[in-house]
N, C-alpha and C positions, 0 to 999 in steps of 0.2 A: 712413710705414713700411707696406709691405704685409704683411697677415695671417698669412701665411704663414711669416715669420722671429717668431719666438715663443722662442729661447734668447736673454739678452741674458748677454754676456762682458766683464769688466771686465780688462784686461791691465792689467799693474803691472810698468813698470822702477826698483824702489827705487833709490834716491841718498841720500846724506849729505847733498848741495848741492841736488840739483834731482832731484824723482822723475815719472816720467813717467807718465799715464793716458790708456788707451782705452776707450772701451767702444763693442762693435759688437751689433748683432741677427743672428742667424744663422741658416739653418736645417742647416747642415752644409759645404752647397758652397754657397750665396750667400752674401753677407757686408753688412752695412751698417753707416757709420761713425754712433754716435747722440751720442757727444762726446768730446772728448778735451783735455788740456792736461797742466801743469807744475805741480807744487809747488817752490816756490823758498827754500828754505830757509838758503842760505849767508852772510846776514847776519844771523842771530840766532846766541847762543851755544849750545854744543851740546847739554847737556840739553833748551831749548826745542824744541830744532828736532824731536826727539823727538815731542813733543806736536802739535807745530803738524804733524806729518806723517800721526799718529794720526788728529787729530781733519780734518784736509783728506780722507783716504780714509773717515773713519767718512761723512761729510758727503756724499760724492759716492754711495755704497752706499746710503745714505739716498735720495738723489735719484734714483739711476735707478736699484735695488733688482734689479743682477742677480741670475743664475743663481747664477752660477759665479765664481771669479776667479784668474789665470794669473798667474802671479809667477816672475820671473826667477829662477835660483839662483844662490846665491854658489860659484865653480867653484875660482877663484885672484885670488891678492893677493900682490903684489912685497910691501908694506910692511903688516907685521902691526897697528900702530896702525888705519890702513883698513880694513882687510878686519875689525875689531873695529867700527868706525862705520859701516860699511855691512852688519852682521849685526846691529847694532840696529836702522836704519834699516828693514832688510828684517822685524825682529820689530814692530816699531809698525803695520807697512804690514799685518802676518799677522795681529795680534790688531784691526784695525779690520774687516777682512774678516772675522774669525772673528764680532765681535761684533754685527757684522750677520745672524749665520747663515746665508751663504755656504760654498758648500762651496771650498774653495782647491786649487789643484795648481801645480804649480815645474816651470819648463823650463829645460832647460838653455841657455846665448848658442847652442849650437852646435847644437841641434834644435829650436829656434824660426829659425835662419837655414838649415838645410835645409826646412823647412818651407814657408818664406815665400817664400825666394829659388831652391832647388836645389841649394844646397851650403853644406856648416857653414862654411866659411870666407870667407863673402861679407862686402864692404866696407862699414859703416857707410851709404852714400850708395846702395848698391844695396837695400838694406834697404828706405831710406828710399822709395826707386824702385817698388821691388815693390807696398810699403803703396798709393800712391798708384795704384796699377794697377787691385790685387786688390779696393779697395773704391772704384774710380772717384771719385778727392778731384781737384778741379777745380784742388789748389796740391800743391807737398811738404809732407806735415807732419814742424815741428820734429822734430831727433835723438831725443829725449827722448819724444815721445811718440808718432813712428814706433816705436821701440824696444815701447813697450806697446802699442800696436795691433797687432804683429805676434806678440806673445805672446798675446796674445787669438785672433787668425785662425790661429796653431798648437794654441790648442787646440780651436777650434770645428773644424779637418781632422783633429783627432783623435778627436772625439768620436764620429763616425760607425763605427770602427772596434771591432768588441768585443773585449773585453779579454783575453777567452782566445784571442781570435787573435793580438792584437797582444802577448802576451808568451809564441808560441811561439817558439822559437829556431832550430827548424830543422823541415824537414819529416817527419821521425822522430816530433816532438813531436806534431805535428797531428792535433787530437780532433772531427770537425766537430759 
């Protein structure tokens, strides 16, 4: 890894079944993929799977001891039982990050895929496409942990941005 990328960004697409992780080194506009995979949790009963999602992110935080960490938000759910197992799932993934000392931020599906791809409404498989562009990956990576690597590389395009710029609203607002 060159010298030079010194932020490392852990992205997180929580799941019930299967959560997905990236983590890239950044310096804002470059990007580098330093590892990434799945937690696979849809054969254990659901309490465990709690635990075992906890303690897979406390473990990975542990190991490669980012910055930061980007976490998907929970936006909509057809069926309320779900959208309940995947607000736990997403609290296991928030308190392993927190308990690292990690500072955390939430993006939305739909400005992590303007971010990544160009527009909020880009397909799953362009997603995947972009990942493998933006951070030169020699294969596609899996849905799952395209998904978090692309939440990672929305927020390392956003960090560059300050804050009191990036939440003026209109040019009325603008205090330079």
């Amino acid at each position: 890894m060159p010298s030079v990328l010194r932020h490392r960004i852990l992205g997180i697409d929580p799941g019930s079944r299967t959560t997905g992780f990236g983590i890239i080194d950044t310096d804002g506009r470059r990007s580098v993929r330093v590892a990434g995979g799945c937690i696979r949790v849809d054969h254990l009963p659901w309490p465990r799977r709690l635990g075992v999602l906890f303690d897979g992110i406390a473990q990975v935080v542990e190991e490669y001891r980012p910055h930061e960490m980007a976490v998907e938000q929970l936006i909509f759910a057809r069926d309320v039982t779900a959208a309940l197992k995947l607000g736990q799932a997403r609290g296991a993934v928030l308190c392993a990050g927190l308990k690292g000392d990690i500072q955390v931020h939430e993006y939305s599906p739909k400005s992590v895929k303007l971010a990544v791809v160009g527009t909020g409404s880009a397909e799953k498989a362009q997603v995947q496409h972009m990942v493998r562009l933006l951070l030169s990956l020699a294969e596609t990576p899996p849905e799952d942990e395209a998904d978090a690597l692309a939440l990672a590389l929305c927020h390392a395009h956003s960090m560059g941005i300050p804050a009191r710029r990036r939440a003026t609203a209109s040019w009325r607002d603008f205090r330079p």
